[in-house]
C-alpha positions as CSV (number, residue, x, y, z in Angstrom):
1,X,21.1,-40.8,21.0
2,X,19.2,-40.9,24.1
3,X,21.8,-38.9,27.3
4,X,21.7,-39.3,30.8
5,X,23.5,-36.9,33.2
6,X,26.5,-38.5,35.1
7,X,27.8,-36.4,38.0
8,X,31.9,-37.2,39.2
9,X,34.4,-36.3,41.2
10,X,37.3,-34.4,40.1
11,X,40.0,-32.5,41.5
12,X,40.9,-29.1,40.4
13,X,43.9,-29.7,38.6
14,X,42.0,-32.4,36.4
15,X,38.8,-30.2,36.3
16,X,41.4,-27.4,35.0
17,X,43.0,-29.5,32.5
18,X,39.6,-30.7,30.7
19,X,38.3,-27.2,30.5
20,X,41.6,-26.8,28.6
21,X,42.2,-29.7,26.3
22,X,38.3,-28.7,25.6
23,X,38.5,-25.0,24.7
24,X,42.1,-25.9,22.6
25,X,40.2,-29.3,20.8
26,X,37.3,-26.7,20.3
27,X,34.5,-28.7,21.9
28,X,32.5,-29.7,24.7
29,X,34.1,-31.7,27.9
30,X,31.5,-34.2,28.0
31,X,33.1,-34.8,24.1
32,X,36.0,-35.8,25.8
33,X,35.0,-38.1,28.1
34,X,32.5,-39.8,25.5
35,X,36.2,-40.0,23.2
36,X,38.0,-41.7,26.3
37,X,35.1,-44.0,26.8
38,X,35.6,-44.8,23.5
39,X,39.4,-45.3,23.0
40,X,39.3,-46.9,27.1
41,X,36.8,-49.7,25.3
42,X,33.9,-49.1,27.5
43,X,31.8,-47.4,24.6
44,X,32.4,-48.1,21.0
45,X,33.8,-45.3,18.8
46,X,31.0,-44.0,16.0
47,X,32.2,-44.7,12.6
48,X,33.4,-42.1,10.5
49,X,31.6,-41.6,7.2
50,X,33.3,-40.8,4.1
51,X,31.6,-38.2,1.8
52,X,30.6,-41.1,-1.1
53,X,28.7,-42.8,2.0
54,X,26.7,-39.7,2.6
55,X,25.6,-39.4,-0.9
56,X,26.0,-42.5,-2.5
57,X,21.8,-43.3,-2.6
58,X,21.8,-40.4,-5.0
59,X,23.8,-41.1,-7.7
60,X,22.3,-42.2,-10.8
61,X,18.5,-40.7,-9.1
62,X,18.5,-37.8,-11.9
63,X,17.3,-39.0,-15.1
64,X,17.1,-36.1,-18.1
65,X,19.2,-33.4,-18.3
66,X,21.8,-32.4,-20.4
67,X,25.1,-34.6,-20.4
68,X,27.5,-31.6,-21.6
69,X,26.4,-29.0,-18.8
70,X,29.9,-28.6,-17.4
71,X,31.7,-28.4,-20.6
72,X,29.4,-26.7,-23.3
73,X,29.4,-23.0,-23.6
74,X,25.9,-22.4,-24.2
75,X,25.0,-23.8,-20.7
76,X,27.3,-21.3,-19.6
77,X,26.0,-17.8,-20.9
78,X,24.2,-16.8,-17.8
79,X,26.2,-18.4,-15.2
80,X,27.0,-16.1,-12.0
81,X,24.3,-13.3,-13.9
């Protein structure tokens, strides 16, 4: 994502309360705005990615390999040795 830096005018009270929402929310201001842009409808809100969606090109890739790994006790003789 390529940034630019915008420069505003807040007052104190606002300035205050962004700092705050930030440090509670645990991240940055310009987050915050980017999240109001968002939900205001000037930007549009990345999509979430579920876990399958992150790693869905990978399964079926391994070919080989033993099918019982989890559940027979002989691949488990040196586990955590």
């Amino acid at each position: 994502m390529q940034t630019e830096t915008l420069s505003i005018r807040i007052s104190k009270l606002e300035s205050a309360a962004l700092r705050r929402r930030a440090r509670d929310e645990k991240t940055s201001q310009g987050q915050l705005v980017r999240r109001a842009l968002a939900s205001y409808g000037i930007t549009s809100a990345p999509t979430a990615r579920s876990g399958f969606d992150v790693i869905k090109h990978l399964i079926g890739s391994s070919h080989g390999g033993p099918r019982d790994l989890s559940t027979n006790a002989k691949h488990l003789e040196d586990y955590g040795q």
